[in-house]
C-alpha positions in Angstrom: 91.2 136.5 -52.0 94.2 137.1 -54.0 95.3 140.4 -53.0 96.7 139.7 -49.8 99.6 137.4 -51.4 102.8 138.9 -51.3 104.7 139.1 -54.2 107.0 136.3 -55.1 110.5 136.1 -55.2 112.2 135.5 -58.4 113.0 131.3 -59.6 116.9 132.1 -59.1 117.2 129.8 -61.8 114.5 129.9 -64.4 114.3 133.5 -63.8 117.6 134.1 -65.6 116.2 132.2 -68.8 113.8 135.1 -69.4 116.6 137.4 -68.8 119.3 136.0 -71.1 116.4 136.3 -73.9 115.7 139.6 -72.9 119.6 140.6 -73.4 119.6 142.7 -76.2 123.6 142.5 -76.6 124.8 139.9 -79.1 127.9 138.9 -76.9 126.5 136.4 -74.2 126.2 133.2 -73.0 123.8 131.4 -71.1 125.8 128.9 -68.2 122.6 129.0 -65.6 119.5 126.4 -66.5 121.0 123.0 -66.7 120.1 121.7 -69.9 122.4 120.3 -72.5 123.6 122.1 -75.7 125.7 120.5 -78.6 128.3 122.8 -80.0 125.8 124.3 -82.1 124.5 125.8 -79.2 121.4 124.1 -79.3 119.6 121.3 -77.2 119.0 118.2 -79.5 116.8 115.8 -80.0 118.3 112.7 -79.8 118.8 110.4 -82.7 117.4 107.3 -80.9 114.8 109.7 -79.1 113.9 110.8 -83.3 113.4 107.5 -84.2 111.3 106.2 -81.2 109.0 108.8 -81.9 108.7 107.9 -85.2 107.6 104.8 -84.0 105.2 105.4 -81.1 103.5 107.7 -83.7 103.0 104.9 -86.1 101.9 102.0 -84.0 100.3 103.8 -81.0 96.3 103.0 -81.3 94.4 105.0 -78.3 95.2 108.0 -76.4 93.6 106.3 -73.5 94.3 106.3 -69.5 97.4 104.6 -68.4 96.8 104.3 -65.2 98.0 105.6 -61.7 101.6 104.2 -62.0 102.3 105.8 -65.6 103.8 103.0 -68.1 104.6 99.7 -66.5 107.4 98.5 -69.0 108.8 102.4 -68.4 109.1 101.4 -65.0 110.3 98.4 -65.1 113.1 99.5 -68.1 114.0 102.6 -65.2 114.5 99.9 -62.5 116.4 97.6 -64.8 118.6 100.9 -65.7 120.1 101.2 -62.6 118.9 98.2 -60.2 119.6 95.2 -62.7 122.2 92.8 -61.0 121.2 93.6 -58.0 119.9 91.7 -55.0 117.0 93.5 -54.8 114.8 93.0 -57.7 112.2 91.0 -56.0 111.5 93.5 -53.5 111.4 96.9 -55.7 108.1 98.7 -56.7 108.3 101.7 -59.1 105.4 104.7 -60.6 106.6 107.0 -63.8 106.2 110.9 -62.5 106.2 114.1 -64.0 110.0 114.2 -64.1 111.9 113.8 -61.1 110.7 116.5 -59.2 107.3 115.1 -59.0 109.3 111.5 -57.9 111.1 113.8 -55.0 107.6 115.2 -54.2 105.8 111.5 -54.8 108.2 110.0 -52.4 108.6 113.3 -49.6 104.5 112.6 -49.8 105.2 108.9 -48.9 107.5 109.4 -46.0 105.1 112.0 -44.2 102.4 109.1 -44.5 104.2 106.4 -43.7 106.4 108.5 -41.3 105.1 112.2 -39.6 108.4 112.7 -37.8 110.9 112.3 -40.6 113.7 114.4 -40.9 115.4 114.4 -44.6 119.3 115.3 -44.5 120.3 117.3 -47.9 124.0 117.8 -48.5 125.1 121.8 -48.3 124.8 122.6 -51.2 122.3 120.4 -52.4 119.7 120.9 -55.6 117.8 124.4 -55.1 114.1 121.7 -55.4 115.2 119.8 -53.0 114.3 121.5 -49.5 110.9 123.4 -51.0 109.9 120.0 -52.1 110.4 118.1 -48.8 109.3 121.1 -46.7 105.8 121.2 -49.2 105.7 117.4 -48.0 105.5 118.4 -44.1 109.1 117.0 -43.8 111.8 118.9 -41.7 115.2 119.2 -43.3 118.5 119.1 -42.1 122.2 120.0 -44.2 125.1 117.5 -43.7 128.2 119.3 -44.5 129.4 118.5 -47.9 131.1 120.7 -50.2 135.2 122.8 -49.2 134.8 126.1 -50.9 138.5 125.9 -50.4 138.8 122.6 -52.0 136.5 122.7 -54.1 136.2 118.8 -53.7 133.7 116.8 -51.5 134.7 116.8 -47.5 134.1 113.7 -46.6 135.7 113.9 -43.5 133.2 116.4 -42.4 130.4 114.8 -44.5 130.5 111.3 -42.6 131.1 113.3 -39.2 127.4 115.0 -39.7 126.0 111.6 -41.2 127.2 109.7 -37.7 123.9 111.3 -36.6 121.7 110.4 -38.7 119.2 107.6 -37.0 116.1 105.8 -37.6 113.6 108.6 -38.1 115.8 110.3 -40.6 116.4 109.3 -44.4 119.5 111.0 -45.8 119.5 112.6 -49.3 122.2 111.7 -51.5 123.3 112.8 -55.2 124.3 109.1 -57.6 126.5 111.1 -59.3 127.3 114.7 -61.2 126.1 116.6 -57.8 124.1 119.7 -58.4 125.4 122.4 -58.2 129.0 121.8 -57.3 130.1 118.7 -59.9 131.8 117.4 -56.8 130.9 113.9 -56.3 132.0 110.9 -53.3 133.9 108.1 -54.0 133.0 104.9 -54.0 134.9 104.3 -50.8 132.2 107.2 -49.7 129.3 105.1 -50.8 130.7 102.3 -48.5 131.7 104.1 -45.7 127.3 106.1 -45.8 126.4 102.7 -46.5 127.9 101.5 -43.7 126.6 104.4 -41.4 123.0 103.5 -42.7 123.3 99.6 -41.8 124.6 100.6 -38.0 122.0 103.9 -37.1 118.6 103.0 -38.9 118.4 105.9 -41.2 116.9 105.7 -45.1 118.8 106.6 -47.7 117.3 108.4 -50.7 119.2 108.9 -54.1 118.4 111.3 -56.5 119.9 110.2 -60.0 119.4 112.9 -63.0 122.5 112.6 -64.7 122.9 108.8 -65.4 125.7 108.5 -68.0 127.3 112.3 -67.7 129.8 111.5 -65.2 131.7 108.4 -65.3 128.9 106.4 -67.8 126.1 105.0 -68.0 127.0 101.5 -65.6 129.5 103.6 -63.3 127.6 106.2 -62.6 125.1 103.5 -60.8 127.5 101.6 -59.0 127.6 103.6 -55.6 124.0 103.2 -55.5 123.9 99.6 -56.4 126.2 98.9 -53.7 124.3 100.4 -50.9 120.9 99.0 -52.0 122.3 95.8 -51.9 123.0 96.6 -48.1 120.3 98.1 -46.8 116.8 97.1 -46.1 114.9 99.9 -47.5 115.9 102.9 -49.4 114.6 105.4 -52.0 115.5 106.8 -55.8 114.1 109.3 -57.9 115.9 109.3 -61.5 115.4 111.1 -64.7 115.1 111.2 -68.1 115.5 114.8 -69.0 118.9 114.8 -69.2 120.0 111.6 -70.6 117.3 111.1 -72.8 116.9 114.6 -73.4 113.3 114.7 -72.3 112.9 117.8 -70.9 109.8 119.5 -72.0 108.6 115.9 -71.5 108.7 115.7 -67.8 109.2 111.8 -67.3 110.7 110.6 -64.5 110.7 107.5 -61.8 109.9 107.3 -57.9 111.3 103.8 -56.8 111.1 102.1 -53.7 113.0 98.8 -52.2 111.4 97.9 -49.6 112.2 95.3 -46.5 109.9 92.6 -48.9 108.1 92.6 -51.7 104.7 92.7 -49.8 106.5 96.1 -48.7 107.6 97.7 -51.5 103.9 97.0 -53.3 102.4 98.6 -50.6 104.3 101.7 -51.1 103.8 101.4 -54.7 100.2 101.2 -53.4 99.6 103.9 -51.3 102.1 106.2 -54.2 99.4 105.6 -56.4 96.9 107.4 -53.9 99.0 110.2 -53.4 99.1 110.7 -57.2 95.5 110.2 -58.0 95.2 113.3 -55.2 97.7 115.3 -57.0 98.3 114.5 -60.4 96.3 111.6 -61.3 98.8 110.0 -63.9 101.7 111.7 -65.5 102.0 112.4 -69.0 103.3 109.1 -71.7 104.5 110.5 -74.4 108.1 110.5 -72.7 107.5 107.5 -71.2 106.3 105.8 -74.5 109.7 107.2 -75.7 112.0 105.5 -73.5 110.1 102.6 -73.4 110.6 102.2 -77.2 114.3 102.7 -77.4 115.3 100.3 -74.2 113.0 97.9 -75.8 114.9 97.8 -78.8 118.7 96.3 -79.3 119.1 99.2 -82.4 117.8 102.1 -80.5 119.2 100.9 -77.4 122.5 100.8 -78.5 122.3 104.0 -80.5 121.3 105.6 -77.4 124.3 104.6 -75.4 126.7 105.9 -78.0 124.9 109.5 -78.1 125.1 109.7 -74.2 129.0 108.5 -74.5 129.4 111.1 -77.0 127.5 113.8 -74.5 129.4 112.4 -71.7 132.7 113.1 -73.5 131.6 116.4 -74.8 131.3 117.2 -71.5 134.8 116.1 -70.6 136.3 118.0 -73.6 134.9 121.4 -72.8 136.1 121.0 -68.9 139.5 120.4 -70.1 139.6 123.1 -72.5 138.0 125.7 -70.0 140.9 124.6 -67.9 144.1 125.1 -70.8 142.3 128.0 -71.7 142.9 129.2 -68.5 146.4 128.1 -67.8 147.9 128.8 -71.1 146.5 132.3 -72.1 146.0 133.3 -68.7 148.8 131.5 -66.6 146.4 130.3 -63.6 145.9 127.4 -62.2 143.3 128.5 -60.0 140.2 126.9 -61.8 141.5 123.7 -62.2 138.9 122.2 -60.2 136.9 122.3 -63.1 138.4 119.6 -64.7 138.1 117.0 -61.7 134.1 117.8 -61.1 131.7 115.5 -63.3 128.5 116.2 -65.2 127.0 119.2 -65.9 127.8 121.2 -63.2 130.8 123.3 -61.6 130.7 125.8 -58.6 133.1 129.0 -59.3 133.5 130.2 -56.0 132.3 133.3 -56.9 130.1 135.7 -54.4 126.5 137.0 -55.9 128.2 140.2 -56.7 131.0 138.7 -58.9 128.2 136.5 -60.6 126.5 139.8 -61.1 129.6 141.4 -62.8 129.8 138.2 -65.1 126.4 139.0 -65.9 126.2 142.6 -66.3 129.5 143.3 -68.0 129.9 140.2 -70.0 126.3 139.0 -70.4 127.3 135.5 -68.7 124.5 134.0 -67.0 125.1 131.8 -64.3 123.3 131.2 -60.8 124.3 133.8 -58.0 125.4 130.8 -55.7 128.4 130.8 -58.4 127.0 127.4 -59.8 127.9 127.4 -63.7 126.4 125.3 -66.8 129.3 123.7 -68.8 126.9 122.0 -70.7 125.9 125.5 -72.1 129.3 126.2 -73.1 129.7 126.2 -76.9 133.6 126.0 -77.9 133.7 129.3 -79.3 132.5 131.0 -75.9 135.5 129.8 -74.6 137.8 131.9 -74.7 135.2 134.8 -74.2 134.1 133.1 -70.5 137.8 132.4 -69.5 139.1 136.0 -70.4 135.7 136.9 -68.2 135.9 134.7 -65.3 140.1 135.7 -64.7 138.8 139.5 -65.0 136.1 139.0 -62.9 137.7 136.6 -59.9 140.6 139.6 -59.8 138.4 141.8 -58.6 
C-alpha cells in the first residue's frame, strides 16, 4: 500500500527546527519557527498561565468528555476577546479547535458544505497553512496582491484593485493584525475601504487573528475587525491562543462565525460540530481550561494583560535596536523597514540563496522565503545577525 507514496517534501518551517538542534556550532541563532523567546532565550510560561494551572489542577473533578464544541465559557471568553462591543453578539456562534489551524480547517470544511463553489482569496504572501488547509477543504484559492518587495509595506493600491473582484461566491482571507510572514499590516482606513468592497460585491470575509496584543495591543489590534463585522452580514475568524497565551504545545484555538441571524450562526455552529465529531471529535481542554481560568478572573486577567504588554514591547525594543544596530555600526538605512512592521514577523528581502548563506556561514535560521523571527532574537544576537545580514545582503 505504502510503497508507492512518494517521498515528502521537507515542512520549510518545522524542518529547520530539527536542523538548528542538529547544528553542532555554538554560534547560531534560530529566527525561523514563530514562537516567542524572552531574552533568556527561552519560551515561557506565562505567570498568569502558571497560576491558572495551578488552579485547574486543584479544583478540576473529572477528566470527562466536553463535548463537540470544546469549553463553552472558552468560547464565549474568545468571542468576548475580540467581538465584545460589537453589534453582533446576538448573532455569533463559536467551537474551541485544536489551535487555529484546525479553526482554518473547521471553517474551510464549513464553506465546502455550505458552499461547493467557493473560492478563498489569500493575500501574496500569506501564512504557509493557509492554501494546503483550504485546498485539503475542496476549496479553490486565489492570491490578491499584497505585499511591495520594494516597499516593503502593504500595497494597498494594488491590494484593493485585486479585491474589486472579489463577489458573492468568494470569501476573502485577511490577517487582524502582525501579518505572517511580512509584519506588514493595512490601515485602518484599509479595513474600511475591504469593508466597504465586501458590503457592495457579496463576498465573505474571513480573519485569521494569532497575534492579538503583539502589534499595536490587545484592544487595537481588534479594531479593524470589529469595524467590518459590524458591517457586514456574515463573516468568519479563526484566533489563537498560542501566542498570546503562550499555548503552544496546547493547541487551543477558536472557529467563530457571525452569521446573517442568530438561527444562522447556530446552525453553523451546528453542522461545525458534525464536521468535528468526523475529524477530531473534541479538541483537547487543558488549554482551554487555562484561558478560561485567567479571563474569568480580575487578578489573572489583569496579570495577563501586563505580560502581553511587556511581550508586545519586547518586541518593539528588539526591532528598534536591530535597526540602530544597523545604522550606527553599519551606516545603512536599508533595513529600516523593520522597525515600521508589527508582531513577530519581518520579511528580509532576501532570495533562498542568501537565506542559505545566513544559514550556512552564520548558523541563522530563517525561512528561505526571507521571512525572519524577531521574537527569537535574544539581545545579545544582535549585533551577531546585523554584522550577518549587511555581509550577506552585499553579496
Amino acid at each position: 500500500m505504502f510503497s508507492q507514496l512518494p517521498t515528502p517534501a521537507l515542512d520549510p518551517i518545522l524542518s529547520l527546527t530539527v536542523a538548528f538542534r542538529n547544528d553542532p556550532r555554538r554560534e547560531k541563532v534560530d529566527l525561523g519557527i514563530g514562537v516567542y523567546k524572552n531574552s533568556q532565550g527561552e519560551t515561557p510560561i506565562m505567570r498568569a498561565v502558571s497560576q491558572a494551572q495551578h488552579i485547574v489542577a486543584d479544583t478540576q473533578k473529572t477528566k470527562s468528555y466536553v463535548g463537540l464544541a470544546g469549553c463553552e465559557e472558552f468560547n464565549q471568553s474568545m468571542v468576548d476577546l475580540l467581538l465584545k462591543g460589537t453589534s453582533v453578539l446576538d448573532r455569533v456562534a463559536a467551537i474551541q479547535t485544536p489551535g487555529a489551524s484546525g479553526a482554518l480547517r473547521m471553517l474551510g470544511d464549513l464553506m465546502k458544505v455550505a458552499q461547493p463553489d467557493t473560492t478563498v482569496w489569500i493575500s501574496n504572501p500569506s501564512y504557509v497553512n493557509h492554501k494546503p488547509v483550504m485546498e485539503a477543504a475542496g476549496l479553490k484559492v486565489k492570491y490578491y496582491r499584497y505585499f511591495s518587495p520594494l516597499t516593503k509595506q502593504v500595497d494597498t493600491e494594488l491590494m484593493l484593485q485585486d479585491l474589486a473582484g472579489a463577489g458573492v461566491n468568494d470569501v476573502v482571507l485577511l490577517h487582524g493584525c502582525c501579518h505572517n510572514p511580512t509584519g506588514a499590516d493595512i490601515d485602518f482606513s484599509a479595513w474600511q475601504a475591504i469593508t466597504e468592497l465586501a458590503v457592495k460585491n457579496g463576498f465573505t470575509p474571513f480573519v485569521d487573528i494569532a497575534y492579538q496584543g503583539f502589534g499595536d495591543g490587545l484592544e487595537e489590534d481588534a479594531k479593524g475587525l470589529q469595524y467590518m463585522a459590524n458591517q457586514v452580514e456574515e463573516m468568519l475568524i479563526t484566533t489563537s491562543c498560542s501566542k498570546n497565551f503562550g499555548l503552544y504545545r496546547e493547541r487551543t484555538g477558536a472557529a467563530i462565525v457571525i452569521g446573517q441571524s442568530a438561527l444562522a450562526a447556530q446552525n453553523a455552529k451546528g453542522k461545525l460540530m458534525t464536521l468535528a465529531r468526523a475529524t477530531y471529535t473534541m479538541p483537547p481542554d487543558h488549554g482551554a481550561a487555562l484561558v478560561k481560568t485567567v479571563l474569568q478572573d480580575q487578578a489573572l486577567t489583569t496579570l495577563w494583560k501586563q505580560e502581553l504588554s511587556e511581550m508586545q514591547q519586547r518586541l518593539l525594543n528588539l526591532r528598534q535596536t536591530l535597526c540602530n544596530e544597523l545604522r550606527n555600526q553599519h551606516n545603512t538605512s536599508q533595513f529600516d523597514f523593520i522597525e515600521s512592521h508589527k508582531g513577530m514577523f519581518t520579511v528580509l528581502g532576501f532570495s533562498p540563496e542568501q537565506m542559505g548563506t545566513l544559514r550556512e556561514e552564520y548558523g541563522i535560521y530563517g525561512v528561505g522565503d526571507g521571512r525572519i523571527n524577531i521574537a527569537g532574537l535574544t539581545e545579545k544576537d544582535i549585533p551577531y545577525v546585523a554584522d550577518a545580514i549587511v555581509k550577506v545582503s552585499q553579496r
